[in-house]
C-alpha positions, -999 to 999 in steps of 0.1 A, spaced: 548 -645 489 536 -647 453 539 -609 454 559 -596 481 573 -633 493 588 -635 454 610 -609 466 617 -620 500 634 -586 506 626 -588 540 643 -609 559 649 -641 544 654 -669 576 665 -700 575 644 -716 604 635 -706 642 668 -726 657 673 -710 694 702 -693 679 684 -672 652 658 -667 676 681 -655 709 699 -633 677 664 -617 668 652 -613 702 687 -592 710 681 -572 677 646 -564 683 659 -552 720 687 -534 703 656 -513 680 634 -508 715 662 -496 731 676 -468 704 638 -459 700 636 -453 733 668 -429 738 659 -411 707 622 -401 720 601 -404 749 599 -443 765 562 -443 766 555 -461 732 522 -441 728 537 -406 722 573 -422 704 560 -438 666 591 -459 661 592 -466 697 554 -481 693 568 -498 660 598 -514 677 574 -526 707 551 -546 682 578 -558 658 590 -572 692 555 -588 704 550 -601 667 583 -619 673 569 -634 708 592 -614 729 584 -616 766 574 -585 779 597 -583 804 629 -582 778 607 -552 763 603 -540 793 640 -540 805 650 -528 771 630 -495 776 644 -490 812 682 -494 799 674 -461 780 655 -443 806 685 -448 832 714 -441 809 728 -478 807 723 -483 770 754 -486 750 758 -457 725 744 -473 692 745 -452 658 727 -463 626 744 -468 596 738 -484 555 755 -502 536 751 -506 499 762 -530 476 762 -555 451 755 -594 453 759 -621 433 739 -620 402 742 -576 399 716 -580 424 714 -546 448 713 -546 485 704 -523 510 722 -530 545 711 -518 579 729 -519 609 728 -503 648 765 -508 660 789 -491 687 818 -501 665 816 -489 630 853 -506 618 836 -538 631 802 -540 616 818 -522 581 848 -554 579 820 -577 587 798 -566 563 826 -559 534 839 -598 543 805 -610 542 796 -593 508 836 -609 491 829 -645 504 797 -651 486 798 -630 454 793 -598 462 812 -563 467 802 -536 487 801 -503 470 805 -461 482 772 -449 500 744 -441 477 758 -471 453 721 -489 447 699 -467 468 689 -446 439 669 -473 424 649 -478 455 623 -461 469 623 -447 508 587 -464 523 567 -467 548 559 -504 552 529 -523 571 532 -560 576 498 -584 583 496 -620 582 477 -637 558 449 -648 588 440 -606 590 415 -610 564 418 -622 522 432 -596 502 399 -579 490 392 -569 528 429 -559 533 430 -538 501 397 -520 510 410 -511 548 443 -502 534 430 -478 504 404 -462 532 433 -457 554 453 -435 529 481 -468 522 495 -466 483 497 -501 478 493 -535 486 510 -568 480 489 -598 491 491 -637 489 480 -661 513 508 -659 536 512 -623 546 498 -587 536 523 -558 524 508 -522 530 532 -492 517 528 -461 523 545 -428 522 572 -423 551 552 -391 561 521 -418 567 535 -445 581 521 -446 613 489 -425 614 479 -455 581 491 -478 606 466 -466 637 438 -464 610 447 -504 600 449 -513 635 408 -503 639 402 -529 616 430 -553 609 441 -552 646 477 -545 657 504 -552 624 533 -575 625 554 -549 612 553 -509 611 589 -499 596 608 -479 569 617 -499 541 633 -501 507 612 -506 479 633 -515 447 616 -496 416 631 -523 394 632 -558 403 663 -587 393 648 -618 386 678 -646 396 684 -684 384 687 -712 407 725 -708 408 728 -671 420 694 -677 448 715 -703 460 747 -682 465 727 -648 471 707 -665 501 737 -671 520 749 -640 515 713 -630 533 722 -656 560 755 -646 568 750 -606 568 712 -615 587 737 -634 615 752 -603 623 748 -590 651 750 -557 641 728 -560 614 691 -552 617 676 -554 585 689 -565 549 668 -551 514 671 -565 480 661 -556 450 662 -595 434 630 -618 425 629 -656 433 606 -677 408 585 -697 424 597 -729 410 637 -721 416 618 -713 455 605 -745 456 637 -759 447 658 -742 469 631 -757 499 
């Protein structure tokens, strides 16, 4: 993303193997369900509810695993998940933002302190990087929902604050406050988003060499494979030519 994919903050992937994929199915259920047992389970009166729900479609989730992830809520069966961040650094001073939903916070805090040692990193105390972030709203398109002219006019009509465009994918941010009556206003013209979330927006960006995207990408990998973990932020910029390298 010659804007936003530079800084693939957002979930850097490896591939769509059957494991990745079964791993983001169970996280996007994970979302639906604490969604769900934090507000009402009808997505059109619960905003992050709605949000989880088309995250999950975006992602090709069959509707009955949407479905069933909204009823373990409504019936009480739904393990007792809590959200928690981690900050620290990575290889390179780069600063990351992690997000989890867990039911065992010694677990997901040794996994994500072990994950952070192994590929040159060290987690720090809470509020360690967040300060040079900013707290977003975030609206995700694909490239195919128009060029970024028409996506820049629909966004700046629909109260967005700014846009990152390139021929893959559309970034809309907005204040958290707007998030989701920008995204309804999108969705009359753009049709429904890939992505309606909160997000880390670094104020200042890293750029890394070859070396430390190598080792900082694995470190992506390994905390993206956790189960725990729902979403990693980064405040680091790839060049395009040590991207195209790295394949």
């Amino acid at each position: 993303m010659a804007g936003h994919s530079k800084f693939k903050n957002i979930m850097h992937r490896k591939g769509a193997q059957d494991k990745k994929r079964a791993a983001q199915f169970s996280k996007l259920s994970r979302e639906i369900t604490v969604a769900a047992k934090m507000g009402m389970p009808d997505p059109d009166f619960n905003p992050r509810l709605r949000a989880a729900v088309n995250a999950a479609k975006a992602q090709s989730v069959p509707k009955d695993n949407i479905q069933r992830a909204i009823d373990k809520a409504s019936k009480g069966d739904a393990e007792n998940y809590e959200e928690v961040r981690y900050e620290g650094y990575g290889p390179g001073g780069v600063a990351i933002i992690v997000e989890a939903l867990t039911d065992n916070r010694n677990r997901t805090a040794t996994n994500v302190r072990t994950a952070f040692a192994k590929n040159g990193g060290n987690l720090g105390a809470s509020g360690a990087v967040s300060h040079g972030f900013e707290r977003l709203g975030l609206i995700e398109y694909p490239g195919s929902a128009g060029d970024a002219d028409k996506v820049f006019e629909a966004a700046l009509e629909a109260g967005a604050d700014d846009v990152e465009s390139d021929e893959d994918s559309h970034a809309i941010w907005v204040a958290v406050e707007n998030l989701h009556p920008v995204a309804r206003e999108l969705e009359k013209v753009l049709g429904e988003a890939e992505g309606v979330k909160l997000a880390w927006k670094p104020s200042l960006k890293t750029e890394v060499d070859e070396a430390t995207a190598t080792t900082l990408l694995k470190l992506i990998d390994v905390l993206d494979d956790d189960d725990d973990v729902q979403t990693v932020w980064g405040n680091y910029e790839i060049p395009d030519d040590v991207m195209a390298k790295l394949g």
